[in-house]
Every structure is written in structure tokens, then in C-alpha cells.
C-alpha positions as CSV (number, residue, x, y, z in Angstrom):
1,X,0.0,0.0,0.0
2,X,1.4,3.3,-1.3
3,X,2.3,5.4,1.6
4,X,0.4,8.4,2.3
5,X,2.2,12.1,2.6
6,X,1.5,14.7,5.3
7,X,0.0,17.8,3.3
8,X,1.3,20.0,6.2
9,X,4.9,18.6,6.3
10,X,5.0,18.9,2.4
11,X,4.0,22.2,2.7
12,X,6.7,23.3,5.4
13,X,9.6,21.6,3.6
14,X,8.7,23.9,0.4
15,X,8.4,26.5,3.0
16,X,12.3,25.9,4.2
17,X,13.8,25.5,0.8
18,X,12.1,29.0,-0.3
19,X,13.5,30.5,2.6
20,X,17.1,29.3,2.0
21,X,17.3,30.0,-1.4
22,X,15.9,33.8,-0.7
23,X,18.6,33.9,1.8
24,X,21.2,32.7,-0.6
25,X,20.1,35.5,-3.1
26,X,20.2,38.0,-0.8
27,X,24.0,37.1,1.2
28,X,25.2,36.7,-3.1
29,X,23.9,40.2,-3.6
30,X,25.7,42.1,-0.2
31,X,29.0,40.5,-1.3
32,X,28.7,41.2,-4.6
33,X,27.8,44.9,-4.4
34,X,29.9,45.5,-1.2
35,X,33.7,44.4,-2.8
36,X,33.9,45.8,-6.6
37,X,36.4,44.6,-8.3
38,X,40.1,45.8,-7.6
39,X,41.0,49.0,-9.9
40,X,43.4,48.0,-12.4
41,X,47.6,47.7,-11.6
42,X,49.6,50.2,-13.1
43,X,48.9,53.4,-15.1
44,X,46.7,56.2,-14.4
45,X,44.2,55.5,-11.5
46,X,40.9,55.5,-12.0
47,X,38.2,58.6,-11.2
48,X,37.2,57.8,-7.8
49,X,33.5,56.7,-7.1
50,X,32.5,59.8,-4.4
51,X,31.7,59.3,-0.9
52,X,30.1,62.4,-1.1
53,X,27.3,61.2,-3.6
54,X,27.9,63.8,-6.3
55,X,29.5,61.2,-9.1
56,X,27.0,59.2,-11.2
57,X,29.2,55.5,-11.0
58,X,26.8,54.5,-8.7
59,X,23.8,55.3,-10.5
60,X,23.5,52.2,-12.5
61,X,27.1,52.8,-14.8
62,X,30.2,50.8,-13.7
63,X,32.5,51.6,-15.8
64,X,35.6,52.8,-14.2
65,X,37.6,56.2,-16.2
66,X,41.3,56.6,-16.2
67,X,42.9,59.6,-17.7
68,X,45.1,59.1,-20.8
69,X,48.6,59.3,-20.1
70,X,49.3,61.3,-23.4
71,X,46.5,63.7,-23.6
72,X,46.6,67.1,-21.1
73,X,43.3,68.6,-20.0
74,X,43.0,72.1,-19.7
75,X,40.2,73.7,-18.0
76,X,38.7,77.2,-19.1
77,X,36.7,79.8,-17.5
78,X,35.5,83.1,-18.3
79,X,35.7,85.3,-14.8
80,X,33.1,87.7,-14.2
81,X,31.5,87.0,-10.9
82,X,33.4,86.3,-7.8
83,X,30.3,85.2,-5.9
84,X,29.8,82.5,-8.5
85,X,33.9,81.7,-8.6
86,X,34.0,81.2,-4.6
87,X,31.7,78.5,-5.2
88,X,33.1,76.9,-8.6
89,X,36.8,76.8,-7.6
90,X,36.0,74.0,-4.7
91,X,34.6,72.1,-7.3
92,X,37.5,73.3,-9.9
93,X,40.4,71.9,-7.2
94,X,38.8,68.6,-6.6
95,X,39.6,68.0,-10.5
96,X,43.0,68.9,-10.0
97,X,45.5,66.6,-11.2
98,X,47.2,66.9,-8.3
99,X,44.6,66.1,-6.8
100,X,43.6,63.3,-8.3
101,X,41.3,64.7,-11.0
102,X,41.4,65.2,-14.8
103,X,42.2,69.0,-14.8
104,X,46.5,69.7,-15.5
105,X,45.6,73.4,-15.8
106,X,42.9,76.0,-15.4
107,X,43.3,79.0,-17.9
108,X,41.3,81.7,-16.5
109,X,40.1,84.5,-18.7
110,X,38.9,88.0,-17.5
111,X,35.8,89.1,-18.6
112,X,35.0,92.2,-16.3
113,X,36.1,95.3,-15.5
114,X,35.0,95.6,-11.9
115,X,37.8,96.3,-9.5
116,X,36.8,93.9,-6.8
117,X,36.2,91.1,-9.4
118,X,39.8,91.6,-11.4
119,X,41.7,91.5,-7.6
120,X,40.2,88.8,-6.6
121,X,41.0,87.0,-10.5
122,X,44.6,88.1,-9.5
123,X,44.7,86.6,-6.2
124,X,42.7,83.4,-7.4
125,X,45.4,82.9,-10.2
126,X,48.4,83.6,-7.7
127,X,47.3,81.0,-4.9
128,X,47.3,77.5,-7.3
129,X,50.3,77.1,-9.6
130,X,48.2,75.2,-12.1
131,X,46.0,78.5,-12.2
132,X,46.9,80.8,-15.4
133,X,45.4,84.5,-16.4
134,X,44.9,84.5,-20.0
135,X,45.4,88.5,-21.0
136,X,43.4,89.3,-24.3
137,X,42.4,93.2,-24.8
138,X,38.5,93.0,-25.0
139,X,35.7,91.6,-22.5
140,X,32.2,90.7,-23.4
141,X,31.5,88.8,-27.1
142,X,34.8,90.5,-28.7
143,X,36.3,88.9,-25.7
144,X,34.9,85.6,-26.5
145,X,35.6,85.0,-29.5
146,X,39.8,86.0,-28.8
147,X,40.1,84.0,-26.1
148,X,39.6,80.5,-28.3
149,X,42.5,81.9,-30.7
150,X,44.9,81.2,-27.2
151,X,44.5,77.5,-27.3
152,X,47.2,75.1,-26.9
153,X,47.2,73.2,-29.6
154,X,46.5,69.2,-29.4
155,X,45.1,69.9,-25.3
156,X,41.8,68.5,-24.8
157,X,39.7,72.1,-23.3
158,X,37.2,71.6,-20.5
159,X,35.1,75.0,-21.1
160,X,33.3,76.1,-17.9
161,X,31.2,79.1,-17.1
162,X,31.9,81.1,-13.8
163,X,28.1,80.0,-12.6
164,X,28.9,76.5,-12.6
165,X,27.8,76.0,-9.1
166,X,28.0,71.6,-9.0
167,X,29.8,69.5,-10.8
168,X,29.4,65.9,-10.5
169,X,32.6,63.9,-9.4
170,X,32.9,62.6,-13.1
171,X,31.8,65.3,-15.2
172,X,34.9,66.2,-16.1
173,X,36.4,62.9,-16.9
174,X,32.6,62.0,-18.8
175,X,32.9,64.6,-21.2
176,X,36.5,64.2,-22.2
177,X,36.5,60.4,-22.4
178,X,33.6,61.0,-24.5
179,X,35.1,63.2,-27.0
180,X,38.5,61.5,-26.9
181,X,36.0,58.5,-28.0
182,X,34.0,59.8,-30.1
183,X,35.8,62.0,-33.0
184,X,32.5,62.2,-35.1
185,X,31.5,65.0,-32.0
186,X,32.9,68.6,-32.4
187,X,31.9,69.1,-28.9
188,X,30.5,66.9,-26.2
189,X,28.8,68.6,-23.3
190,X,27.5,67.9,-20.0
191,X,23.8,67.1,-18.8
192,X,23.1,70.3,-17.5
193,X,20.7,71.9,-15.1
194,X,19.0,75.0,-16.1
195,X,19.8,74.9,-19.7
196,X,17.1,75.5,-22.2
197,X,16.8,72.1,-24.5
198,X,18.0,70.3,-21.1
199,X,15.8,71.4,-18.8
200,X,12.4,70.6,-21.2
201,X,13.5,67.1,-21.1
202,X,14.5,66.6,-17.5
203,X,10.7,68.0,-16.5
204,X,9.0,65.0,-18.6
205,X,11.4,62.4,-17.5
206,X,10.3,63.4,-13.9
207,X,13.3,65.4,-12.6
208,X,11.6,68.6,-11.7
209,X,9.1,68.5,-8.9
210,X,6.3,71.0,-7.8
211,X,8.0,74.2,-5.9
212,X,6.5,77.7,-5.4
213,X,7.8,81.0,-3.9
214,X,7.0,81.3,-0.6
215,X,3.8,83.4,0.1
216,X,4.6,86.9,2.5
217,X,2.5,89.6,3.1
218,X,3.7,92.4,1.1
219,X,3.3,94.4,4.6
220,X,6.1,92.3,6.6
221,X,8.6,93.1,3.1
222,X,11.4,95.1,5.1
223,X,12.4,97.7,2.6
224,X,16.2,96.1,2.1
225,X,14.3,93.0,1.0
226,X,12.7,94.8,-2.0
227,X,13.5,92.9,-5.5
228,X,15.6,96.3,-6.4
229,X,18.0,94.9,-9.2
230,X,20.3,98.1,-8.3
231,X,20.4,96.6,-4.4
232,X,21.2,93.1,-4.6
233,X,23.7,91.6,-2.0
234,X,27.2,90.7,-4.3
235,X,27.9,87.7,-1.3
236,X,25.5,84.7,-0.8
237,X,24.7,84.2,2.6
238,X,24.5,80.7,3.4
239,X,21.5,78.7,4.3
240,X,20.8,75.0,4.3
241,X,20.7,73.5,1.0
242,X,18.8,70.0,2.3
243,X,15.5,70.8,1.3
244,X,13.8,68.8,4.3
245,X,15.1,71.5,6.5
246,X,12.4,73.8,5.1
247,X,9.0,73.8,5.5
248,X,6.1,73.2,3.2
249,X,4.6,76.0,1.2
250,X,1.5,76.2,2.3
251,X,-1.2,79.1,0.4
252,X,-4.4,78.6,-1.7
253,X,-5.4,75.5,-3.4
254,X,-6.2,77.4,-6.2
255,X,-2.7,79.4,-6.2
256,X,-0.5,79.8,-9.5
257,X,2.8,81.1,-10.6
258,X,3.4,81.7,-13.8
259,X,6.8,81.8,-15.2
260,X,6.6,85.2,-16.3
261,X,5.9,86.8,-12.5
262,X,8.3,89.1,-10.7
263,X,10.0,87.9,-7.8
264,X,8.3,88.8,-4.2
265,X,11.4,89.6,-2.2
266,X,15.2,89.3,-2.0
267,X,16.7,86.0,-0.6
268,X,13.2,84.4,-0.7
269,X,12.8,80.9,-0.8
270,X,10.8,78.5,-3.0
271,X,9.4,75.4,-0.7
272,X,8.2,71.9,-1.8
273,X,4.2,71.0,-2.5
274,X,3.4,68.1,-0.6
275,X,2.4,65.8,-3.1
276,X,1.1,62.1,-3.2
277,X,0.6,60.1,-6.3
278,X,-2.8,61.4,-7.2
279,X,-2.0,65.6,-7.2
280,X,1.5,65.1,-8.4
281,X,0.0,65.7,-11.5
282,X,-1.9,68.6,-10.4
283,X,0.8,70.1,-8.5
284,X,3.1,70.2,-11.0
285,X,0.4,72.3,-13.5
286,X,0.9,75.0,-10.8
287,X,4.3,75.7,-11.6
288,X,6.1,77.6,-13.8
289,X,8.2,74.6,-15.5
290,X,4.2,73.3,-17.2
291,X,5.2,75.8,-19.6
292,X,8.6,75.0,-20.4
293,X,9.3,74.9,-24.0
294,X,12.3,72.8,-25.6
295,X,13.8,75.8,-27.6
296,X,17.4,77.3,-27.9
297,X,15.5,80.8,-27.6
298,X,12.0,79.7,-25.5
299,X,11.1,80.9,-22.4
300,X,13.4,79.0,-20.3
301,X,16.7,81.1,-21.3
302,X,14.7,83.6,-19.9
303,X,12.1,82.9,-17.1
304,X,14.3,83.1,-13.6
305,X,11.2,81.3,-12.5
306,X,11.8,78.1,-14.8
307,X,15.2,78.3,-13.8
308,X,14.7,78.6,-9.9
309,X,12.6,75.8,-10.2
310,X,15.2,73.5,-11.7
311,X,17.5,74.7,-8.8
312,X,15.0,73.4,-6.1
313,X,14.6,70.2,-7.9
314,X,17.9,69.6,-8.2
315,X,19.1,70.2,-4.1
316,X,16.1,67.9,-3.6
317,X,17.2,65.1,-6.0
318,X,20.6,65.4,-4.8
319,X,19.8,65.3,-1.2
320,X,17.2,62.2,-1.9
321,X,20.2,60.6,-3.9
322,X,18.0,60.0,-6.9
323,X,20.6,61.7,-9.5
324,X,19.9,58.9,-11.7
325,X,16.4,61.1,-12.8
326,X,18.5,63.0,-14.9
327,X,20.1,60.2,-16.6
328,X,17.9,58.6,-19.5
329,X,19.3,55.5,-19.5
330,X,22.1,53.7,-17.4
331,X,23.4,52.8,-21.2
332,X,21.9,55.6,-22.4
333,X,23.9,56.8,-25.9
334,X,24.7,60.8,-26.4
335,X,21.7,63.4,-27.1
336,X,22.6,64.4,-30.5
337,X,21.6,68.2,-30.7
338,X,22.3,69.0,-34.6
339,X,22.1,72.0,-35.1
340,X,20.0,73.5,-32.3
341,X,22.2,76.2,-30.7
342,X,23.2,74.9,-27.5
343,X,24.4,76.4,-24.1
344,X,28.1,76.2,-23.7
345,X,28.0,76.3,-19.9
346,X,30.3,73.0,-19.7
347,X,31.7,71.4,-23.1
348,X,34.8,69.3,-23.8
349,X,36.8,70.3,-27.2
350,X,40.2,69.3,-29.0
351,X,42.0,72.6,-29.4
352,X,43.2,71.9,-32.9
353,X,40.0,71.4,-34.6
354,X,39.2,74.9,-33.5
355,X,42.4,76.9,-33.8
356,X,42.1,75.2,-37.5
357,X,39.1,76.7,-38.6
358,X,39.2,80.1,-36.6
359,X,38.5,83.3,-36.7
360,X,35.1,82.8,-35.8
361,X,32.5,84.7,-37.9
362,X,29.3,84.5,-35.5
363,X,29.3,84.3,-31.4
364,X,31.1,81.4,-30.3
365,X,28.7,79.6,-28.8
366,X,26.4,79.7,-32.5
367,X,29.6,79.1,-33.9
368,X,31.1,76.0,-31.9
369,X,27.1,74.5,-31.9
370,X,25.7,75.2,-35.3
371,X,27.8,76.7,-37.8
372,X,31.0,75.0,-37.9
373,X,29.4,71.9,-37.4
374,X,27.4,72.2,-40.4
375,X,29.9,73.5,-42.1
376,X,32.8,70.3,-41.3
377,X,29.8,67.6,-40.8
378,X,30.1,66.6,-37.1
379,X,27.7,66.5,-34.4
380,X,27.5,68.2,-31.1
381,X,26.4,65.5,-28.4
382,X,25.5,65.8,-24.6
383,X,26.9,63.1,-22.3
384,X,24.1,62.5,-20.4
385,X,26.2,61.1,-17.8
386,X,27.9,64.2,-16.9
387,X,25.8,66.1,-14.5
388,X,26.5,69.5,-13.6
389,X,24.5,72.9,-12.6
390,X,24.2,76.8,-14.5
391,X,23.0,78.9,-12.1
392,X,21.6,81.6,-14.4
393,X,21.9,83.0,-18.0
394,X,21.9,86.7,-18.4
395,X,18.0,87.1,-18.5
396,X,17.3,85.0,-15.6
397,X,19.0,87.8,-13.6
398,X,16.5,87.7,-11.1
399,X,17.8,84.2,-9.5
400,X,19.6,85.8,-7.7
401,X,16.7,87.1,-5.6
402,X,16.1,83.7,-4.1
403,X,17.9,81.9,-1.9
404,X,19.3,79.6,-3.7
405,X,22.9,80.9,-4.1
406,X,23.2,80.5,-0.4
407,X,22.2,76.9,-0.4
408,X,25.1,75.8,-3.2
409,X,27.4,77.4,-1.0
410,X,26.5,75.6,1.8
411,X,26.7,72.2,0.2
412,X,29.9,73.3,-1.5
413,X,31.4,74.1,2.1
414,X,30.2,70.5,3.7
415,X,30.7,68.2,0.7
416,X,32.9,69.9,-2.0
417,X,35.9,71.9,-0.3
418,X,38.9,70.6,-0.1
419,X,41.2,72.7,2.7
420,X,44.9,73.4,1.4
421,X,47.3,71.8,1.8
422,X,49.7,72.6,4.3
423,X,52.3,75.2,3.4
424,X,50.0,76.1,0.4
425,X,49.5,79.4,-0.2
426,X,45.7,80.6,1.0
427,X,43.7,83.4,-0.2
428,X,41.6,85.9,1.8
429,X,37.9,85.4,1.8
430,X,38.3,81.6,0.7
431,X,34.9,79.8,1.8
432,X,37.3,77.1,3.5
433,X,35.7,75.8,7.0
């Protein structure tokens, strides 16, 4: 007679082997993810994967960069604004070769005639020994358009606006391995935040989330806190960039900004909707990104609004370490822009392709994006990799009435600043703890 089995000790056995295979997956996966493999022996070492959280190798990439041996990196920034440069130069000396970045050089070009600005250049220039002042006679778009004729030729050029307030950990290496690779690209720039074609795209991949100025009586505006464009402070004063140290905004249900409003006071603040997954939607329609467009010349190159927005969403993204939002893909190929005009806020180029076909006969920015792209059939490409931050283009001037410059500054001074080295010499006013 066939013996008969126990349901309930059938089902317990199944029971125990689920278990142990579960718990076999799951000790597999800490081991795995907990020792990467060793870097390679010998030759350049590889970018390092941030304990700070601002490099995108953990966000689903894993390959590992090393800097070619043969090619020099040269970094170059038009100076106008020392409240932006304070902020760009902790980023700047973390890429430092001697450091352990990309960067051999930074070639520094003055573009302003303000006293203050042009000492502190000086003194920026005199306090790093891979800092150099590039001298050329004009400032503004003559300015521009010399400075390119000063390349060295066959040096890979890491272009950088003064108002690059973040810079991922790998942006700089992204970019140029990316060109270096890819000789079809004239230029290859970085994923940016708050750049017109960039920006339209981050808000419908679900990047930008629903933020609104902070409603004050008009009555409680001291007068020192009115939106005068002739009395705005030239320091940021720093305030907590972690957006969960802030409160709500709180105002009418039926409340909307629109991306064309003035700003209600100096150093206000933007604060986070509270949202759920039914009024995201909603929320979102309140805000001045809903009417984003994707154009080289649409509203957001000029709507502070937009661009204030972008800001927010970004300090909240990076503080919620979900970076990856802005990243298509984890084997996402290049956006390929031909021929939109596209910011130049952060691009990679070989010198000699440009000092071969200069003098430039357009801005250089239409020139290096459109026209001579066109003209010598390459593309112009974003890594979308390479994440890094414009604070404002010249019509979005009224940034700068928020609060926001203060909060960079205060994630640039806990994660991003590296204190001198000893015997280095300092400078006065440095935003060094």
C-alpha cells in the first residue's frame, strides 16, 4: 500500500527551501555589491566613485575612467562673478591633477572690468600654480571669441562658465573620455541643469518636482528685501541647502505662478508642494516649468522662474540621492543636438579642430554649436552622464533674488571643499571651514 504524505509537512519543507534560497540571493547580492572589483595595476588611476554622492558610477554605470597618459586637459573659465567663482573653484580643485582629478591646468580669462572682481582674479590665479590669467584686450562677445584663438594646440579644453555651481565627481572625466572617444562630435557637453533644451527634457522624465515662492505679506517686506536689481547683495549668505530643513509651502489651493511673474522679495525661498501620487500631476500644473518649452531661444533662457525651479529640484534630488532622474538611461547613448544652438556652460573640445578653422564669424557659442558643425559635418552631443549645474543666463537675472545661491554654498562648504594643503598658499575670503 502506497504510503500516504502529510500535506502540512510537504508544505513546510517547500516552506524551508524558499527560505534558504531567498537567503542565498540575498547574502550573493551584499558580497557582490559590497567588494567591486580591484582597480586596475599600473597606469593612471581610476576617477574615484565619491563618498560624497555627487558622481554618477553608482547610479547604474560601472565603468571605471582613467585619464590618458598622453592627452593634457586644460580647464577654461570666463571670470566675471566672484560670488559664483567662490563656489566653482572647490569644485575646480577637486579635479585637480594633483589632486587626483582630470584637470592639469585652469586658464582663466577676464571678462570684467570691476575692481573687486579683477583683484580677486589676481589673487585666485596667484594661490594655485596650475591657475593661469589668459590676457586678451577685450571683455564681453569680442572677448569671446579672442580667447579660443589662445588655445594650446593638441590639449583636450574643459570649457566652464563662472556659474557652474556643481559638478558631479565625473563630469569632467565623462565629457572628455567622451570626446577622446568619439571623434564624429565637435563638442560633447555635460547634462546640464537650467539649460534651455536640457531642462524641457528633465521635466518629462520626472526630474523637476512642484515648488512655489514662498507666500509673504507684502506688509512684513522690510524695505532692504525689495526685489531692487540696483540693491542686490554681491555675497551669498549661506542657508541649508537640504530641502527637508524647510518647510512646506502652504497658500491657496487654487494658487498659480506663472513663469513670467516678478520675484516677491530678495533672498526668498521656493518650498516643496506636498504631493502624493494622485496631485503630483496637479501640483506640477501650478508651476512655472508646465510651460517649459524645448527651444534654444523659449522661455526657459529667460524665465528666472523656470530656472529657480530647476535649482530646487535639483538640491532635492541630490539630497534624496536619486541623481539617476536625470540620466535617461544607465546605457543611455549621447543626445545628439544637430544643429539647435546649445548652451556652452560645460563642453569638452580638441584645441586643434578649433584653432584650425578660426576666426570665428558669429558668437562662439552659435559658432562651436551650429555653424561650424554644419559646415565640417560633425555632431554636437551631450553626455548624459555628466551632471552639472548653471546657475543663471543673463535674462534669468532675477535668480539671484532667491535663496538659492546660499544653499550651493552651503553644500559646496560640507561636501565639495577641499582645505589646502599645508604650506599652500591661501587666499583671503576663501569659503574654507
Amino acid at each position: 500500500m502506497a504510503r500516504l504524505i502529510d500535506p502540512t509537512r510537504l508544505q513546510r519543507r517547500w516552506q524551508l527551501t524558499l527560505l534558504t534560497t531567498i537567503l542565498s540571493i540575498i547574502i550573493f547580492l551584499f558580497f557582490s555589491f559590497d567588494n567591486p572589483p580591484p582597480p586596475p595595476r599600473g597606469g593612471a588611476e581610476p576617477v574615484p566613485i565619491s563618498h560624497l554622492g555627487i558622481s554618477l558610477h553608482n547610479q547604474g554605470t560601472s565603468e571605471r575612467l582613467v585619464k590618458p597618459g598622453d592627452v593634457k586637459v586644460i580647464g577654461l573659465v570666463f571670470f566675471g562673478r566672484k560670488d559664483r567663482v567662490r563656489i566653482l573653484k572647490c569644485y575646480l580643485e577637486r579635479n585637480l591633477a594633483a589632486n587626483g582629478g582630470w584637470l592639469d591646468e585652469v586658464h582663466w580669462v577676464r571678462n570684467t572690468n570691476t575692481k573687486d572682481d579683477v583683484n580677486y582674479l589676481h589673487e585666485l590665479v596667484a594661490s594655485n600654480p596650475a591657475y593661469r590669467q589668459i590676457e586678451i584686450k577685450e571683455t564681453g562677445f569680442i572677448g569671446y571669441g579672442l580667447a579660443w584663438s589662445t588655445l594650446e594646440e593638441g590639449a583636450i579644453y574643459v570649457k566652464i562658465d563662472d556659474d557652474v555651481v556643481f559638478m558631479a565627481d565625473d563630469a569632467v572625466p565623462r565629457v572628455v573620455s567622451t570626446k577622446l572617444a568619439h571623434p564624429e562630435y565637435l563638442v560633447v557637453a555635460a547634462n546640464m541643469i537650467n539649460s534651455p533644451l536640457m531642462g524641457w527634457l528633465h521635466y518629462h522624465m520626472g526630474a523637476t518636482h512642484p515648488y512655489l515662492p514662498e507666500l509673504i505679506n507684502p506688509e512684513d517686506v522690510r524695505p532692504e528685501l525689495a526685489p531692487d536689481r540696483e540693491k542686490r547683495p554681491k555675497t551669498a549668505k549661506r542657508t541649508s541647502w537640504k530641502y527637508r530643513q524647510h518647510p512646506y509651502w502652504t497658500g491657496p489651493a487654487d494658487y498659480f505662478f506663472s513663469f513670467e511673474q516678478e520675484p516677491p522679495t530678495m533672498r526668498h525661498r521656493w518650498l516643496r508642494l506636498a504631493t502624493n501620487t494622485e496631485n503630483q500631476v496637479r501640483e506640477l500644473k501650478r508651476t512655472p516649468i508646465s510651460d517649459a518649452e524645448y527651444k534654444t531661444w523659449g522661455n526657459s533662457v529667460q524665465s528666472w522662474a523656470i530656472a529657480a525651479q530647476q535649482h530646487y529640484s535639483f538640491l532635492e534630488n541630490l539630497f534624496e540621492d536619486q541623481l539617476d532622474l536625470y540620466q535617461f538611461s544607465p546605457k543611455a547613448q549621447a543626445w545628439i543636438t544637430d544643429y539647435q544652438r546649445l548652451s556652452i556652460n560645460f563642453v569638452a573640445i580638441n584645441a586643434t579642430e578649433i584653432l584650425s578653422h578660426l576666426p570665428m564669424d558669429t558668437v562662439d557659442e552659435e559658432w562651436l554649436t551650429v555653424s561650424l558643425p554644419r559646415k565640417i559635418g560633425k555632431s554636437v552631443a551631450v553626455d548624459t552622464h555628466a551632471l552639472a549645474v548653471h546657475f543663471s543666463f543673463g535674462g534669468q537675472g532675477d535668480v539671484q533674488t532667491t535663496d538659492l545661491l546660499g544653499r550651493y554654498l552651503d553644500y559646496a562648504l560640507e561636501n565639495a571643499c577641499m582645505a589646502p594643503a599645508p604650506g599652500s598658499r591661501g587666499m583671503k575670503g576663501s569659503y574654507y571651514p
